[in-house]
C-alpha atoms as a printed R data frame, in Angstrom:
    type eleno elety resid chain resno        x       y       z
1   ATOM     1    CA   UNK     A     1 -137.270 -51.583 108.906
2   ATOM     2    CA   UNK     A     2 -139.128 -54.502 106.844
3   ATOM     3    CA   UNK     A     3 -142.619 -53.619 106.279
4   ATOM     4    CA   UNK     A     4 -145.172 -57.377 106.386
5   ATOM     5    CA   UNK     A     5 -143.429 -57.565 110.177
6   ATOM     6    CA   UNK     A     6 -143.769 -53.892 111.450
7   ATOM     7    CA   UNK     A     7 -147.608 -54.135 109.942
8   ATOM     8    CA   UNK     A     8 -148.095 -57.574 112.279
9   ATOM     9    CA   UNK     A     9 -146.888 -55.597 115.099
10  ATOM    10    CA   UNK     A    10 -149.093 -52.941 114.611
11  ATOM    11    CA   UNK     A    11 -151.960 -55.647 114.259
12  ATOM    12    CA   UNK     A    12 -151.235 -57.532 117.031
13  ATOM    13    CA   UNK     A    13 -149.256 -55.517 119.580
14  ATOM    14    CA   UNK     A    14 -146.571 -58.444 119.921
15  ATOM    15    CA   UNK     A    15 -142.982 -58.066 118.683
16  ATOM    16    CA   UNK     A    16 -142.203 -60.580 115.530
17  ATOM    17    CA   UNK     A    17 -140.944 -63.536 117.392
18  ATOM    18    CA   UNK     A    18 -143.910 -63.734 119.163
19  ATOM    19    CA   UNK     A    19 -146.448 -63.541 116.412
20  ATOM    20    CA   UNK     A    20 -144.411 -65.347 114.214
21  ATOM    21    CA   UNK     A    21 -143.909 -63.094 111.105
22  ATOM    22    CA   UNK     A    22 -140.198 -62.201 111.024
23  ATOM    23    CA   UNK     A    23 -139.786 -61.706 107.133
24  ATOM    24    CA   UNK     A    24 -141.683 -61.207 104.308
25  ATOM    25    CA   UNK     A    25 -139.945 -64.188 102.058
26  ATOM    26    CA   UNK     A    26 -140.613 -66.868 104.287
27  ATOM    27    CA   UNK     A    27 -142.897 -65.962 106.937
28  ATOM    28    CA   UNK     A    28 -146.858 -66.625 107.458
29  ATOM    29    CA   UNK     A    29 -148.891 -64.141 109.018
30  ATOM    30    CA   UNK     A    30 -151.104 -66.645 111.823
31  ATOM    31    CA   UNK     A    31 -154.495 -64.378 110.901
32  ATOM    32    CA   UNK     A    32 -156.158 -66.740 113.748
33  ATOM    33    CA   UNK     A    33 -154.463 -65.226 116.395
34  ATOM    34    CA   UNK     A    34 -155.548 -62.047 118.518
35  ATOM    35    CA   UNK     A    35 -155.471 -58.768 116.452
36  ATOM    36    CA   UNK     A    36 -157.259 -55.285 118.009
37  ATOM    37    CA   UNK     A    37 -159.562 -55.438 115.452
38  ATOM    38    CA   UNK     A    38 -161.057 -58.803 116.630
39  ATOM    39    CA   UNK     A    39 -161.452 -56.286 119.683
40  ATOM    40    CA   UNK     A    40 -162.942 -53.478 118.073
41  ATOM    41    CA   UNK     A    41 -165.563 -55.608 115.798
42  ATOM    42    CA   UNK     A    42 -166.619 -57.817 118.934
43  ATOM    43    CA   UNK     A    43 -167.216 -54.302 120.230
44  ATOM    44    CA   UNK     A    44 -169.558 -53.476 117.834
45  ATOM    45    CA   UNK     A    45 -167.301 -51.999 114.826
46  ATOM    46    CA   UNK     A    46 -167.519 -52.210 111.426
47  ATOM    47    CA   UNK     A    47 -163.722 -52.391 110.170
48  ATOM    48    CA   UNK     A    48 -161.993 -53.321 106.662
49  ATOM    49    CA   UNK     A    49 -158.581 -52.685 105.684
50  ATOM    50    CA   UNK     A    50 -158.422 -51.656 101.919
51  ATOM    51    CA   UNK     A    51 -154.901 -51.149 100.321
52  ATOM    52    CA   UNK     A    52 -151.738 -52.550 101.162
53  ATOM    53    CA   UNK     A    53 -151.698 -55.222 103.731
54  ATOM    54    CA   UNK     A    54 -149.032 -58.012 102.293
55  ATOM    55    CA   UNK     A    55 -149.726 -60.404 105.158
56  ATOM    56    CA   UNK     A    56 -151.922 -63.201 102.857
57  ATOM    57    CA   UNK     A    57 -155.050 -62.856 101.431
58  ATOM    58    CA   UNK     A    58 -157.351 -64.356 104.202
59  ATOM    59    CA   UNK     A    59 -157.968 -62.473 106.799
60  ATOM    60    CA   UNK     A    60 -159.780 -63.066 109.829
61  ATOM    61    CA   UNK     A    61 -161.816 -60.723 112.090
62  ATOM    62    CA   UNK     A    62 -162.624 -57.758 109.700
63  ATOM    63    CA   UNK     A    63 -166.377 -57.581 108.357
64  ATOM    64    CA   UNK     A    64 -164.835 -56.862 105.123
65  ATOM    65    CA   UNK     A    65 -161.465 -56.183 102.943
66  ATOM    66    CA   UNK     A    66 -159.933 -55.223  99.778
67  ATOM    67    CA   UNK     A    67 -156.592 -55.534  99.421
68  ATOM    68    CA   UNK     A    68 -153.984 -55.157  97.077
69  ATOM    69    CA   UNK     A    69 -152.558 -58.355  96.308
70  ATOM    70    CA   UNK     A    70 -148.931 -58.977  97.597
71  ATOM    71    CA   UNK     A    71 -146.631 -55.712  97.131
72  ATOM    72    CA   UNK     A    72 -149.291 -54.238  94.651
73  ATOM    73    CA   UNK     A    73 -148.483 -52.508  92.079
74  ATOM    74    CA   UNK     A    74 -148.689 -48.557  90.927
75  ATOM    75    CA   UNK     A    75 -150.700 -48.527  88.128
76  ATOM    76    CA   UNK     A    76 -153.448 -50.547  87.332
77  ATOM    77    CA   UNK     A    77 -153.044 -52.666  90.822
78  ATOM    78    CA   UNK     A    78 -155.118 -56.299  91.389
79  ATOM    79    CA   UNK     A    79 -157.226 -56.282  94.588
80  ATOM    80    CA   UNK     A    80 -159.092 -59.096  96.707
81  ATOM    81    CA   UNK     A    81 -162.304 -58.721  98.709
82  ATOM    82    CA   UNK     A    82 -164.623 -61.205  99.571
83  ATOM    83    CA   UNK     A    83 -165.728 -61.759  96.625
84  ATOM    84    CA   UNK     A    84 -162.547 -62.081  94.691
85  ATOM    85    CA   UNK     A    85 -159.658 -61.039  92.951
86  ATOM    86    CA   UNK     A    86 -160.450 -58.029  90.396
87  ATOM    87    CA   UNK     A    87 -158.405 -55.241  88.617
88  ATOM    88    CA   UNK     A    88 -158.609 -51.366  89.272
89  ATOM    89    CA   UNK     A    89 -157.848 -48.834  86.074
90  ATOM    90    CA   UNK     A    90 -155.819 -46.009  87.275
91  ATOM    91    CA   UNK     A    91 -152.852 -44.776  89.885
92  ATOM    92    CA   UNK     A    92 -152.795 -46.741  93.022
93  ATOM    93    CA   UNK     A    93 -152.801 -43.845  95.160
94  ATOM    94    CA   UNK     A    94 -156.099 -42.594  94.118
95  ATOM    95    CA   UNK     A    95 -157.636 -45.452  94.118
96  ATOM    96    CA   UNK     A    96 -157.260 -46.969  97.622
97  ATOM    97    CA   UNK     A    97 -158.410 -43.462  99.090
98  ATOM    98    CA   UNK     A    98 -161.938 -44.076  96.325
99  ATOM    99    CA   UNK     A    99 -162.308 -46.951  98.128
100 ATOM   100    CA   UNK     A   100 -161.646 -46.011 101.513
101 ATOM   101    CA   UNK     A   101 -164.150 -42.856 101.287
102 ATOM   102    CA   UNK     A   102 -166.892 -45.297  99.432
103 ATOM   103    CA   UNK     A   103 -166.267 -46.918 102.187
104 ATOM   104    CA   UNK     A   104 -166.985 -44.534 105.262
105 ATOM   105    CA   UNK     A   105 -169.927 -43.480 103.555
106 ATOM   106    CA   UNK     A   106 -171.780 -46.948 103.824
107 ATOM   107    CA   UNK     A   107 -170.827 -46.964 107.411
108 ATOM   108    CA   UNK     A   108 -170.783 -43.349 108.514
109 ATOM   109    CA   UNK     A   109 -173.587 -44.003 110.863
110 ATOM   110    CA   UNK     A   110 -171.958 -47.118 112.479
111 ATOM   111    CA   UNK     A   111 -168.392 -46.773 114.656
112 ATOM   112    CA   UNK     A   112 -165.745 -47.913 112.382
113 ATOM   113    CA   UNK     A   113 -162.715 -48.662 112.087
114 ATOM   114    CA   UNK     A   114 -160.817 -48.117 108.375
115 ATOM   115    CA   UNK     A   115 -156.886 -49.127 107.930
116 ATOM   116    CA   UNK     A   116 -155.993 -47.550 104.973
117 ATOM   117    CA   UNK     A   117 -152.630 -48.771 103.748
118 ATOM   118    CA   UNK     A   118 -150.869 -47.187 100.640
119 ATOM   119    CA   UNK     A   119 -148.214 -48.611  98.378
120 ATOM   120    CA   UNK     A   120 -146.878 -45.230  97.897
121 ATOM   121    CA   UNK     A   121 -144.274 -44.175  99.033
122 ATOM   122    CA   UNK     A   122 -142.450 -47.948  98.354
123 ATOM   123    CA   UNK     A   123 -139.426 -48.598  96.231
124 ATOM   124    CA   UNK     A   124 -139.630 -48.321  93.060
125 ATOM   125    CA   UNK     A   125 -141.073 -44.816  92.965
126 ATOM   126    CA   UNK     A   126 -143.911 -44.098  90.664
127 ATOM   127    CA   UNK     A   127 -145.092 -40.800  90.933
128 ATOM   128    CA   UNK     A   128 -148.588 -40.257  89.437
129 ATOM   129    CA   UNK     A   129 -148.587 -38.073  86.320
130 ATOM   130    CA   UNK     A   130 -149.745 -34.903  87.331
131 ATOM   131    CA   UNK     A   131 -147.250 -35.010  89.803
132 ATOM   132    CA   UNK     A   132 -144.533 -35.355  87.361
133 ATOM   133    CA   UNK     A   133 -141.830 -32.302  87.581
134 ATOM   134    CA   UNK     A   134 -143.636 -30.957  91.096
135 ATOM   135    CA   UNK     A   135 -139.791 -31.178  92.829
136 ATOM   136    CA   UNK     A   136 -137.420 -31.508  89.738
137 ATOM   137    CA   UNK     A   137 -136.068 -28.056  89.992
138 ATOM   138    CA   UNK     A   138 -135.429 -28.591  94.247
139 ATOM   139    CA   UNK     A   139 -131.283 -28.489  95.168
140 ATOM   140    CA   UNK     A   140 -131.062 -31.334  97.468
141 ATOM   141    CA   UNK     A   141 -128.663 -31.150 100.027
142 ATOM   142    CA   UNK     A   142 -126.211 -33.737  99.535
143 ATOM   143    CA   UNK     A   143 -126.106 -35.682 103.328
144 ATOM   144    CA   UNK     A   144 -123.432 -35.200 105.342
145 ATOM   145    CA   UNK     A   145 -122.227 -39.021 105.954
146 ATOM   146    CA   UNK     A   146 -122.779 -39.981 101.947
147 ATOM   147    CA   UNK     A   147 -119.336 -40.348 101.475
148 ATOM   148    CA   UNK     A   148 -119.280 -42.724 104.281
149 ATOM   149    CA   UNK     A   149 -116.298 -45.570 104.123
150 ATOM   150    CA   UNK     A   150 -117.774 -47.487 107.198
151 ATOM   151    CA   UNK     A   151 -114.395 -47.643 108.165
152 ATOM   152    CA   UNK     A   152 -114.310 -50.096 111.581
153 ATOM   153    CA   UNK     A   153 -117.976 -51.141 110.384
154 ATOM   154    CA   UNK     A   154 -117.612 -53.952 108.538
155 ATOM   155    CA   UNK     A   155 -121.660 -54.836 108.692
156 ATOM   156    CA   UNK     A   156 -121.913 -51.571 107.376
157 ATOM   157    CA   UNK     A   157 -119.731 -52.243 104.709
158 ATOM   158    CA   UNK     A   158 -121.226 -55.141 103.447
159 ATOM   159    CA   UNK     A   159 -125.006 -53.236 103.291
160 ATOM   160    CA   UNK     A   160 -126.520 -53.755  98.961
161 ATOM   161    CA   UNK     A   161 -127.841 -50.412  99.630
162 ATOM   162    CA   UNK     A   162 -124.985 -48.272  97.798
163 ATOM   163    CA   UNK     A   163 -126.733 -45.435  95.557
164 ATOM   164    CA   UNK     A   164 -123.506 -45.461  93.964
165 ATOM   165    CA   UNK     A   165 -123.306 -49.778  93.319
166 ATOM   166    CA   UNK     A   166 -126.180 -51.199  93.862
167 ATOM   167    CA   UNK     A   167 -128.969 -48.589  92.704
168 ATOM   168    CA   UNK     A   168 -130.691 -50.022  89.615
169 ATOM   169    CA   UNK     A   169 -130.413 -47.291  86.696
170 ATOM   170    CA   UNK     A   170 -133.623 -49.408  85.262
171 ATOM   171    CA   UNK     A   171 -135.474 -50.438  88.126
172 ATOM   172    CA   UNK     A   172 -135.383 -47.719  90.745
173 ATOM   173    CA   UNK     A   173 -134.445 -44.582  88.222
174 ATOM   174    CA   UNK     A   174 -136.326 -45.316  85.209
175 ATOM   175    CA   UNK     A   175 -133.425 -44.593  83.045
176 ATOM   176    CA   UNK     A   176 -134.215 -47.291  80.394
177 ATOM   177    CA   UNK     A   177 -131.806 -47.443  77.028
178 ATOM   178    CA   UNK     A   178 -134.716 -48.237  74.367
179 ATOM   179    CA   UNK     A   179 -138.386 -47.678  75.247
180 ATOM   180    CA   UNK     A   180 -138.939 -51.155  74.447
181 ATOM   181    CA   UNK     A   181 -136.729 -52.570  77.450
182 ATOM   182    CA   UNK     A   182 -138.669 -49.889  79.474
183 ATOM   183    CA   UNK     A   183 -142.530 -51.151  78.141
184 ATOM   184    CA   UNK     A   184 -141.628 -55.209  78.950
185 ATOM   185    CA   UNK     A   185 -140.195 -54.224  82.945
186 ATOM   186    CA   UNK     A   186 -143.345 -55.216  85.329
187 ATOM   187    CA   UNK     A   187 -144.684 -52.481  85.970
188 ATOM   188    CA   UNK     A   188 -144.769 -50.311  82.390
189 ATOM   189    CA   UNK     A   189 -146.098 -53.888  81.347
190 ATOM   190    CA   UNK     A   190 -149.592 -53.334  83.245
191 ATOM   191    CA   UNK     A   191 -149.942 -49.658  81.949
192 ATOM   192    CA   UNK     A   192 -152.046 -48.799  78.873
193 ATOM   193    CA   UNK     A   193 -150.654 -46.754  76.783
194 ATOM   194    CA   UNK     A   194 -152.047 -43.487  77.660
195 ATOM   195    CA   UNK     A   195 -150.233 -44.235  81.181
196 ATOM   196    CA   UNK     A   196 -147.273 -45.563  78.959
197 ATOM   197    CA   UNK     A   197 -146.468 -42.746  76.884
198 ATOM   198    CA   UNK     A   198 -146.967 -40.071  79.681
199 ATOM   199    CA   UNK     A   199 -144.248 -41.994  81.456
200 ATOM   200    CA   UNK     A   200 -142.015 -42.629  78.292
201 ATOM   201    CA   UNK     A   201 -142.697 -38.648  77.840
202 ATOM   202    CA   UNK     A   202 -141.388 -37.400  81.126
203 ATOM   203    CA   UNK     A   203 -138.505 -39.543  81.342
204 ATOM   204    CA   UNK     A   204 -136.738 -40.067  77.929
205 ATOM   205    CA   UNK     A   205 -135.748 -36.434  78.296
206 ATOM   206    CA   UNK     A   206 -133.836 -37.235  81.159
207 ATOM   207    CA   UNK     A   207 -132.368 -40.198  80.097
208 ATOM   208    CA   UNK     A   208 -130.628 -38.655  77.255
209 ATOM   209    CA   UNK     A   209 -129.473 -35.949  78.765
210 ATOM   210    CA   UNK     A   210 -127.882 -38.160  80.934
211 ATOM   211    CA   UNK     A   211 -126.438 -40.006  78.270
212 ATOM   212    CA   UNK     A   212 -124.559 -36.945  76.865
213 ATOM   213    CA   UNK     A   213 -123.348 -35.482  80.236
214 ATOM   214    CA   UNK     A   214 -121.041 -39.263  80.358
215 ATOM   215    CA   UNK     A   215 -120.957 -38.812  84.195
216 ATOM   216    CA   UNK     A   216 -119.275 -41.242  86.161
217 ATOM   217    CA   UNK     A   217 -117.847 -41.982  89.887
218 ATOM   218    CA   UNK     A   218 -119.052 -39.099  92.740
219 ATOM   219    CA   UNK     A   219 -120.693 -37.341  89.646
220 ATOM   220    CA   UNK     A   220 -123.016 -39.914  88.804
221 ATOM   221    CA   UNK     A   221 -123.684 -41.278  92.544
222 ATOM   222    CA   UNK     A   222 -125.184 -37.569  93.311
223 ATOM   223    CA   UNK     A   223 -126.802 -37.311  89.971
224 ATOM   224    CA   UNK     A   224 -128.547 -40.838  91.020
225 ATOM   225    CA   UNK     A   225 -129.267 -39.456  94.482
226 ATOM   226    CA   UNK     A   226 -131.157 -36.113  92.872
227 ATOM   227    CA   UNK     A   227 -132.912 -38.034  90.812
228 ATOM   228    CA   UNK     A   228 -133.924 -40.855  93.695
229 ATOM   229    CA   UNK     A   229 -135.368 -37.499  95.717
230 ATOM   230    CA   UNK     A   230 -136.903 -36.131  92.868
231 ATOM   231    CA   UNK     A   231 -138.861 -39.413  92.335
232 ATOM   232    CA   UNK     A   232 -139.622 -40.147  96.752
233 ATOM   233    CA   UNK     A   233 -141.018 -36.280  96.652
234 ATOM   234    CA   UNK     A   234 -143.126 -36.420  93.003
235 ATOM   235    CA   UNK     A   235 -144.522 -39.826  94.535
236 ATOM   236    CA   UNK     A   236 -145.302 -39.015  98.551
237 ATOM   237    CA   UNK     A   237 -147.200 -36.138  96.526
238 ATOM   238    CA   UNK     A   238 -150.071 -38.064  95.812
239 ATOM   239    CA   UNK     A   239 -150.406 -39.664  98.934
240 ATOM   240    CA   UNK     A   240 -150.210 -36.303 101.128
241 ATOM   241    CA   UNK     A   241 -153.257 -35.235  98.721
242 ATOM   242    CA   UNK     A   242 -155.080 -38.439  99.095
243 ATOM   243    CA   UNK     A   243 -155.034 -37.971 103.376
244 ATOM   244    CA   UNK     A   244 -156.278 -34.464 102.507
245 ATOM   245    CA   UNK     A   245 -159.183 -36.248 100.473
246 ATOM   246    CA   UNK     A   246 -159.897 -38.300 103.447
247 ATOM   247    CA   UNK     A   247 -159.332 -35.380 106.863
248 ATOM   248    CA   UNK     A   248 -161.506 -33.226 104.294
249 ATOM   249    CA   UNK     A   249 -164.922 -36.064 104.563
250 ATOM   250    CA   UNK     A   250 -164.633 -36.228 108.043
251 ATOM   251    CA   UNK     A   251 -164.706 -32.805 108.302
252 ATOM   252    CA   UNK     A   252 -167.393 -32.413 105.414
253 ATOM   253    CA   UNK     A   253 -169.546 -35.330 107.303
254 ATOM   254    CA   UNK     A   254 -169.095 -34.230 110.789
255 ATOM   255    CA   UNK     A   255 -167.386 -36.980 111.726
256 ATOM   256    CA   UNK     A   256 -163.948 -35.527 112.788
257 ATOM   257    CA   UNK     A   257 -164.569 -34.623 116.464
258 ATOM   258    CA   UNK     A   258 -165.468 -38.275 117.115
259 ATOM   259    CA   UNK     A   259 -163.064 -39.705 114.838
260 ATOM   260    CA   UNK     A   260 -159.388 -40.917 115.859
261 ATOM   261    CA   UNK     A   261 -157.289 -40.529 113.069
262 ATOM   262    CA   UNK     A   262 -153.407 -42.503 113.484
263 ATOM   263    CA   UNK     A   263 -151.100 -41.824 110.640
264 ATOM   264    CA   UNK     A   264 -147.620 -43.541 110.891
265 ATOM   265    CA   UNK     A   265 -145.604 -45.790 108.795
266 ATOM   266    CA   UNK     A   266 -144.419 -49.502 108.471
267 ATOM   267    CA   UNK     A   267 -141.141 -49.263 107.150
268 ATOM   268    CA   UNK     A   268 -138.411 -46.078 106.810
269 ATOM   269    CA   UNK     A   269 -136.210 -45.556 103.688
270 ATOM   270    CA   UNK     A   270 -132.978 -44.429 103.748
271 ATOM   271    CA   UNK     A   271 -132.646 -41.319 101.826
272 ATOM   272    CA   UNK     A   272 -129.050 -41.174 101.246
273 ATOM   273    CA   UNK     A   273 -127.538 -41.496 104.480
274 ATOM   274    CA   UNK     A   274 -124.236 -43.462 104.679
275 ATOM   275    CA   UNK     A   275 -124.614 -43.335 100.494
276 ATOM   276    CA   UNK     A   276 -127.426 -45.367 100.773
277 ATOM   277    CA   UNK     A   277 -131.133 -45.999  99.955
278 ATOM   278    CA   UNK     A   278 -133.663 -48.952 100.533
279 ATOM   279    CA   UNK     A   279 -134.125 -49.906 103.633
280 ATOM   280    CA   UNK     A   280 -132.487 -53.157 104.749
281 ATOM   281    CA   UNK     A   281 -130.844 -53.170 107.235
């Protein structure tokens, strides 16, 4: 359910207490040790990962990399390659695929191999802009077991993963009270101001309407749940076009009878089950 130690599974085929990487606070991914793609290269593969990797900045084996650096961030994300760290203009999403299919085409006539890991869909949610108000008129069911008490579960009980507690009105919802404690958070930090303002735009509305409904208790918990969906959907909308963008060169460049495409994930959300969201537990 923690995403640097399900990604060295997936690179190494061993379970976390055997590769070493049980966390991602205090944890060091050993890059030295044996990965499938030190397989695949020695078997004459060209293979990079570019996006998301969050296990260091050196790796070993790959013929090349860029990678976002630690968590990454939505807009406007630092990478490092080879030859450095640099920053990308524009929505994270987007970009990683740019890089990915700039990729392929340099080695199209070569096996490779290409991991291509997104931020998106990660906490907070940050849809891109033309995604904003895709799902903001959708009635979402309210789960079954989000009233749960965790009565006899006191593990349960103890979870920081309440939509109703421990749900950031800031942070995760974007529900700011000035646009100035909005612009200095992280992340609206990095934007420029065309990004900014589209984002200030689409979500000041909502803000203040909230303000005037003065919901509190279940009312506000399921108001905070809509709005979590709203956000997971207008986000995982630019990443189900960006694996379009990439299924659509293979096909384009013949490549997609000889190619072996594996999409999964490295971590799973909770999307209000048992009143909750994040992911840790």
């Amino acid at each position: 359910s923690v995403c640097g130690p399900a990604r060295a599974v997936l690179l190494t085929g061993k379970y976390a207490h055997k590769n070493g990487f049980k966390d991602n606070e205090a944890s060091n991914f050993g890059h030295s040790q044996q990965t499938f793609i030190k397989e695949v290269v020695k078997n004459g593969y060209k293979a990079t990962w570019i996006g998301k990797i969050h296990l260091g900045h050196k790796l070993e084996g790959f013929t090349d990399y860029d990678i976002l650096e630690g968590q990454g961030h939505y807009y406007n994300p630092d990478f490092i390659s080879l030859e450095g760290k640099h920053r990308e203009e524009g929505y994270v999403s987007n970009i990683v695929t740019d890089k990915a299919l700039t990729w392929m085409d340099q080695h199209k006539n070569d096996p490779f191999c290409v991991i291509i890991g997104h931020k998106a869909t990660h906490r907070t949610w940050m849809p891109d802009i033309q995604d904003f108000g895709k799902y903001d008129t959708v009635d979402f069911e309210i789960p079954a077991t989000f009233y749960d008490d965790y009565a006899t579960r006191e593990a349960a009980n103890q979870q920081e993963m309440s939509i109703s507690k421990d749900m950031h009105m800031g942070y995760d919802l974007k529900m700011y009270p000035t646009v100035a404690d909005m612009r200095k958070e992280g992340n609206y930090a990095r934007m420029n101001d065309q990004q900014f303002d589209a984002y200030e735009k689409y979500y000041r509305p909502i803000y203040e309407d909230l303000k005037n409904k003065h919901l509190s208790g279940s009312a506000l918990a399921e108001w905070k749940y809509r709005r979590y969906m709203i956000d997971y959907l207008n986000t995982a909308e630019s990443m189900d076009r960006n694996i379009g963008r990439v299924l659509e060169y293979l096909e384009k460049n013949g490549l997609a009878e000889n190619t072996l495409v594996v999409y999964l994930s490295d971590q799973g959300f909770y999307m209000g089950e048992h009143g909750w969201f994040d992911k840790r537990w």
